[in-house]
C-alpha positions in Angstrom: 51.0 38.4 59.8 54.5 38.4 58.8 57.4 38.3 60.9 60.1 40.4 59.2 63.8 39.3 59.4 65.7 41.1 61.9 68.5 43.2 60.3 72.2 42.2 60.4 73.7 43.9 63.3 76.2 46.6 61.5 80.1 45.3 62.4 82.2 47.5 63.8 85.6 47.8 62.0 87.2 49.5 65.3 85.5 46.6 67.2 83.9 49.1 69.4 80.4 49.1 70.5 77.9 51.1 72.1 75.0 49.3 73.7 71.9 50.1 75.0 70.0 47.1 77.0 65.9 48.5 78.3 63.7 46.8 80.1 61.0 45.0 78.8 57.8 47.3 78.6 60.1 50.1 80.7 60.2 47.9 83.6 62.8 48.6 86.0 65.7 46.3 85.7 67.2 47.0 89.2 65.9 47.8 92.2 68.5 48.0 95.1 72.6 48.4 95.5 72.7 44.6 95.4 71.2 44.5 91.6 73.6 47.2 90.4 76.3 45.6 91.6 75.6 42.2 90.5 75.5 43.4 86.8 78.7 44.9 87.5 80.7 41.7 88.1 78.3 40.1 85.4 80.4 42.7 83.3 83.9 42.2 84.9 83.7 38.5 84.8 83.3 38.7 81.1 85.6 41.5 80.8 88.7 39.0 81.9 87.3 36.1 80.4 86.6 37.4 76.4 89.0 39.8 76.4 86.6 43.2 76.5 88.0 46.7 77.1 85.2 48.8 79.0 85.5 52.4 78.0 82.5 53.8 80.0 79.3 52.5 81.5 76.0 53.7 83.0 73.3 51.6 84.6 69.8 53.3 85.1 67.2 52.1 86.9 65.8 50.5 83.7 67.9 50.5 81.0 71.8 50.0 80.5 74.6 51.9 78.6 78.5 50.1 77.8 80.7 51.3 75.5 83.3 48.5 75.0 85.5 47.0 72.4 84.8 43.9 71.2 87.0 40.5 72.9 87.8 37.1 71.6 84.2 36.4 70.5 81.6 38.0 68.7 79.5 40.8 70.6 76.2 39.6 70.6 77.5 36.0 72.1 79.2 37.8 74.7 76.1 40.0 75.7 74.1 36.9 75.0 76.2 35.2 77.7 75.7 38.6 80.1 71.8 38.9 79.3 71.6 34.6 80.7 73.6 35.3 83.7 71.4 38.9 85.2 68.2 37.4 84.0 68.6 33.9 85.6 69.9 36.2 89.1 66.9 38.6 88.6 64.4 35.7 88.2 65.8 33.8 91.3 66.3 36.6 93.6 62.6 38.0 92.6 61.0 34.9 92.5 59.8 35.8 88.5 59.9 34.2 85.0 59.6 35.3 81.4 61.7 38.3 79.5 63.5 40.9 81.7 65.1 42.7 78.9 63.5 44.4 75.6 64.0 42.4 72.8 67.6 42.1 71.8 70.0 44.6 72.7 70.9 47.7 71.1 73.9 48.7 69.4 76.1 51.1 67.0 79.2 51.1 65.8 82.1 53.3 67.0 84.1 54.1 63.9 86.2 57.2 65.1 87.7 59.2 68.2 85.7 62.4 68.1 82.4 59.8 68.3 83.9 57.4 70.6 84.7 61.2 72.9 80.9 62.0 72.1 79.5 58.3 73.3 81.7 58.4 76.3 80.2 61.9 77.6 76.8 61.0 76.6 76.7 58.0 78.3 77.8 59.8 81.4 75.5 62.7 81.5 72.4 60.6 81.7 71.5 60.8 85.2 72.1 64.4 84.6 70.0 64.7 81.8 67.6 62.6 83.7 67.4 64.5 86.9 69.1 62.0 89.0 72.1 64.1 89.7 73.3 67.4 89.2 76.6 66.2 88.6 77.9 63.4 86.8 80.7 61.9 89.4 77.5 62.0 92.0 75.9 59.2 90.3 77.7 56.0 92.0 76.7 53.7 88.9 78.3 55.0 85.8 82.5 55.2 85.2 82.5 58.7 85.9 84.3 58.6 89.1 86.5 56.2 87.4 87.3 59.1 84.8 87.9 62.0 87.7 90.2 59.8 89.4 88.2 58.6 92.5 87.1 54.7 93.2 84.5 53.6 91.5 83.0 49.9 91.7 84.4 46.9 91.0 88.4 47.8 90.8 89.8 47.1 87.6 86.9 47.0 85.3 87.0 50.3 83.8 89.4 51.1 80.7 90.5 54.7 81.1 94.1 55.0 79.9 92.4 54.5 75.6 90.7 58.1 76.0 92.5 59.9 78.9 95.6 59.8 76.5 93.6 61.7 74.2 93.4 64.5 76.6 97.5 64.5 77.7 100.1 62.0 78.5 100.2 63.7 81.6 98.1 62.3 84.2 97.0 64.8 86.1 96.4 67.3 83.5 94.0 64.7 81.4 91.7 64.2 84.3 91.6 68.3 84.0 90.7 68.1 80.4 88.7 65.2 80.5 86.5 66.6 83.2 86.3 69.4 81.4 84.9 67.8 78.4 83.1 65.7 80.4 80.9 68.0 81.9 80.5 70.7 78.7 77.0 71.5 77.7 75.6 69.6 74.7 73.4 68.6 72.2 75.4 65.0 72.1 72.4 62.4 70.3 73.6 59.3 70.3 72.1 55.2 68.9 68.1 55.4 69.3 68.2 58.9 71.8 69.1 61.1 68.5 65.2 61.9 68.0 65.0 64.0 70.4 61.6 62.8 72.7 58.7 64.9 73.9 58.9 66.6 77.4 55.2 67.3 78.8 54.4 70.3 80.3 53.5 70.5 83.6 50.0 71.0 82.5 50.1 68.3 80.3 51.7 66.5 83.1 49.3 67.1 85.5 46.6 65.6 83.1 48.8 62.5 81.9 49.2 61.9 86.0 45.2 62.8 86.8 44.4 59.9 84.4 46.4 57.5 85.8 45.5 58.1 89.4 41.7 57.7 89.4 39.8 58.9 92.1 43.5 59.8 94.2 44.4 63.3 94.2 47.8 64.7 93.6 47.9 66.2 96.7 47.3 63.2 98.5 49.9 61.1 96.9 53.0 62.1 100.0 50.7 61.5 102.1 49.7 57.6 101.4 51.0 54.4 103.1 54.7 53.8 101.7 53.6 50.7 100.0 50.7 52.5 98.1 52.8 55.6 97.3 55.9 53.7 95.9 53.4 51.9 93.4 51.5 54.6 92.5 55.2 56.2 91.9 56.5 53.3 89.8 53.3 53.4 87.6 53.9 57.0 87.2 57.4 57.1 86.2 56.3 55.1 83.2 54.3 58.5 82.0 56.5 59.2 78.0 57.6 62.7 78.6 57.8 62.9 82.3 60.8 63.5 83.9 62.0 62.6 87.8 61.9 66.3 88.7 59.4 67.4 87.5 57.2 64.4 88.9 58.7 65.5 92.4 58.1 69.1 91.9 54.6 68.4 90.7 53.7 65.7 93.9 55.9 68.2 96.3 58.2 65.3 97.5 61.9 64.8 97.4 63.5 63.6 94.2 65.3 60.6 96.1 61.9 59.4 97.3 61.2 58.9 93.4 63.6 57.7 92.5 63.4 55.2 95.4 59.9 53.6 94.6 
């Protein structure tokens, strides 16, 4: 077979990118506070020494959002340079070897303000969409809180003053209208999340779940060791279509415990 060319990566004439990293295979990239954080100064560190400006962010637990404007080197060196340093802390910390991430990153160019506006609130309304949260300032590891004027982690690493100004030169009264924004129903499709993907049923759910456990019934699942629970839980949240509530409401345990394993 083969191997065709990977495409040029489109350059952005604003400079400003939004990137999606996955996991490799959907694994889950981070696993406790300690992980999320560590990406986080991965991020900040390269932030002050390439020059970035970070206009939003939101890590999942396996895959990874940034919207940021381009520093004193090319993009892909810089994420490059990011990708090296979590991987080699992943690796050493879990005792593992070979590709953490899928492939090479993700990206599109952001050409305009009302896009740039768009990627910003989409970005943040992934653990919403997701089922994590019911709000978007309740998930701690996104720039939300950053946005609505509360701390968010590390100090200094978020951007806020490009977009709030969009909103009013007032500061006070562009949190208002951000948050506003912010939180707005939509239909917002954004790099490879503008197909829109199949959501099972719960039937079909049920089925997809059934197949997966074997001979362990549904019913059964709360009620197993927390060792095999939280792996029979990680295998299922790799189900296509199958979202975090829905898996709760269908096993009748909390959404936090899902989440958790």
């Amino acid at each position: 077979m083969i191997e065709m060319p990977r495409g040029a990566r489109v350059k952005s004439k604003t400079g400003i990118y939004h990137i999606i990293w996955r996991g490799a295979n959907r694994q889950e990239i981070f696993h406790d506070d300690e992980d999320w954080t560590k990406f986080l100064d991965i991020l900040k560190k390269h932030k002050n020494k390439c020059g970035l400006n970070v206009y939003a962010w939101c890590l999942m637990t396996n895959h990874v959002h940034l919207l940021i404007k381009e520093g004193n080197e090319d993009i892909s060196i810089t994420m490059k340079r990011m990708g090296v340093s979590y991987v080699g802390y992943y690796n050493w910390k879990y005792r593992t070897i070979g590709h953490l991430f899928q492939d090479r990153f993700k990206s599109e160019s952001v050409e305009n303000n009302k896009y740039l506006l768009t990627v910003v609130r989409y970005i943040h309304q992934n653990p919403v969409k997701a089922g994590m949260v019911s709000q978007a300032d309740e998930w701690r590891w996104s720039s939300c809180c950053g946005y609505y004027g509360k701390s968010s982690y590390p100090n200094s690493l978020l951007d806020f003053d490009y977009i709030l100004r969009m909103f009013s030169t007032h500061p006070t009264i562009a949190i208002e209208r951000f948050k506003e924004f912010n939180e707005r129903k939509n239909n917002d499709k954004c790099l490879d999340e503008r197909v829109d993907k199949k959501r099972l049923s719960d039937e079909e759910a049920r089925l997809e779940i059934k197949k997966l456990l074997g001979t362990i019934e549904i019913p059964q699942v709360k009620s197993l060791p927390k060792i095999k629970r939280n792996e029979v839980l990680r295998q299922v949240k790799g189900i296509e279509g199958l979202s975090l509530r829905q898996t709760a409401r269908i096993f009748g345990i909390s959404l936090s415990l899902i989440f958790k394993a």
